[in-house]
C-alpha positions, 0 to 999 in steps of 0.5 A: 700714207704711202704714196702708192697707196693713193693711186699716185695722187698729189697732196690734195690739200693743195691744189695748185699744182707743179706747173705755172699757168696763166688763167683766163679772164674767170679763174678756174673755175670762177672768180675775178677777172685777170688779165695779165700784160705781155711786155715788148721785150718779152715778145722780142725775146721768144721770138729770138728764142724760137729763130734760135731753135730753128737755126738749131734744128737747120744745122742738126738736119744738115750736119750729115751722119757723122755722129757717134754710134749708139752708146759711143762715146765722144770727148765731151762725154757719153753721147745719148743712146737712141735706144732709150726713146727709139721705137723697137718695131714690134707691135703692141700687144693685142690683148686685155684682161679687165680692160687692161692690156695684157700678155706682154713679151717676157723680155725688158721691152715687155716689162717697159710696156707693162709699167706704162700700161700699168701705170695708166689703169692704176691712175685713173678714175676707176680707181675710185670705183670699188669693183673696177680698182678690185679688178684692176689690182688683181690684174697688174699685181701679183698673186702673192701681193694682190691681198695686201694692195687690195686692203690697202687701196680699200682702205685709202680710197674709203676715206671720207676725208680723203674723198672730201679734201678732192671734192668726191662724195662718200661714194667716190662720184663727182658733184652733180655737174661736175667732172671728175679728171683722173689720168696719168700720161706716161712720157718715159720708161727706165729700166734700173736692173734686170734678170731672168724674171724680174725686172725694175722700171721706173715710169715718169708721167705727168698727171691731170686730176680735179673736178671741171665744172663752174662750180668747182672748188678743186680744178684740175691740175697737173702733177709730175711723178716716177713710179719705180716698179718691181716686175715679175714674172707670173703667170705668163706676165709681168706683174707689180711685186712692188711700187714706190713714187716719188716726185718729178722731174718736174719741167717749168711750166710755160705761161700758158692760158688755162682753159675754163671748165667747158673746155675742159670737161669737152676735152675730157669727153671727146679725148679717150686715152691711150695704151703704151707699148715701146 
């Protein structure tokens, strides 16, 4: 199935995901008791590590303005733009269709905001709702495309064996008791190439998804991907001609505790998410 066509979900036959965590004294969600030890000299070496990091920061904060100018370049190599993380300035937009940011700027930095808002709508859990994933497609896709992603997704998000392998029932809802987690959080945005009214951009993002419950056999994990999107311009927005995901860049996990059911169904509760714009 192509990747596009699961709104950007891990192969959920495996669960385990991307990242490398340490689990707390019950497994998510159950399970034996585990309590891993911390060496001495592991201590000794992240706290090395982060004086390290602190010096580093102190002589960066010191150094005075004396670094290349954006797009310079210095002996070593190209120097980094500011530009590709910088903020622009210019406010995000104020409108929404179906609940979707809309209207955006028919310039690159429009398009950028596009795919990450886009990104968002077409991994969430509304997705698994017949009448919200209808409108959602016929939102962020263009016209000339709206039919064919719709039969497609229909058909993906449909799949009794695909609802079963991540825990769904047949209508796309979660076990009594359990939460369903399906959020995608961008990090970054790219542009590949740009004309007047169409432009490519790839969106890296990180992914949570899986059921929080004490009963859960599928807890929620996360994932790394990049969607590259074809944007063109249509009806007074950016809309997707096409899309293709591909893994990562996927960063080492750090060993960190996993919260247990409770806590993540309370995060999941009581954090809403976000709208991107640059």
């Amino acid at each position: 199935m192509n990747p596009g066509d699961e709104g950007s979900y891990p192969d959920y036959g495996d669960t385990t995901g991307h990242t490398r965590t340490r689990l707390p004294e019950g497994d998510p969600y159950g399970g034996a008791p585990r309590r891993p030890t911390r060496s001495s000299s592991r201590s000794l070496v992240t706290v090395v590590g982060v004086v390290v990091l602190l010096i580093a920061a102190i002589a960066f904060a010191n150094r005075g303005d004396h670094s290349p100018a954006d797009g310079a370049t210095t002996k070593g190599g190209s120097a980094p733009r500011t530009s590709s993380t910088a903020a622009s300035g210019t406010r995000p937009v104020e409108t929404k269709t179906t609940g979707i940011p809309s209207g955006f700027a028919h310039t690159v930095q429009g398009a950028q905001s596009a795919a990450a808002n886009y990104s968002v709508a077409l991994g969430s859990a509304d997705m698994f709702n017949t009448a919200r994933r209808h409108a959602i497609v016929d939102t962020v896709y263009a016209p000339d495309v709206v039919a064919a992603r719709q039969s497609a997704l229909d058909s993906a998000y449909s799949s009794e064996t695909f609802l079963s392998n991540i825990g769904l029932t047949n209508d796309g809802l979660a076990p009594k008791g359990q939460t369903f987690v399906s959020r995608a959080i961008p990090v970054g945005t790219k542009v590949t190439s740009s004309e007047s009214d169409t432009i490519t951009v790839e969106v890296w993002y990180t992914s949570l998804f899986g059921l929080s419950g004490d009963a859960s056999k599928n807890p929620v994990t996360e994932s790394w991907y990049t969607t590259t999107y074809v944007l063109k311009w249509a009806g007074n927005d950016w809309k997707i001609s096409s899309d293709q995901q591909k893994e990562g860049p996927v960063p080492v996990g750090r060993d960190q505790t996993a919260s247990t059911a409770d806590q993540m169904t309370k995060a999941v509760e009581e954090y809403g998410g976000f709208t991107y714009a640059r």
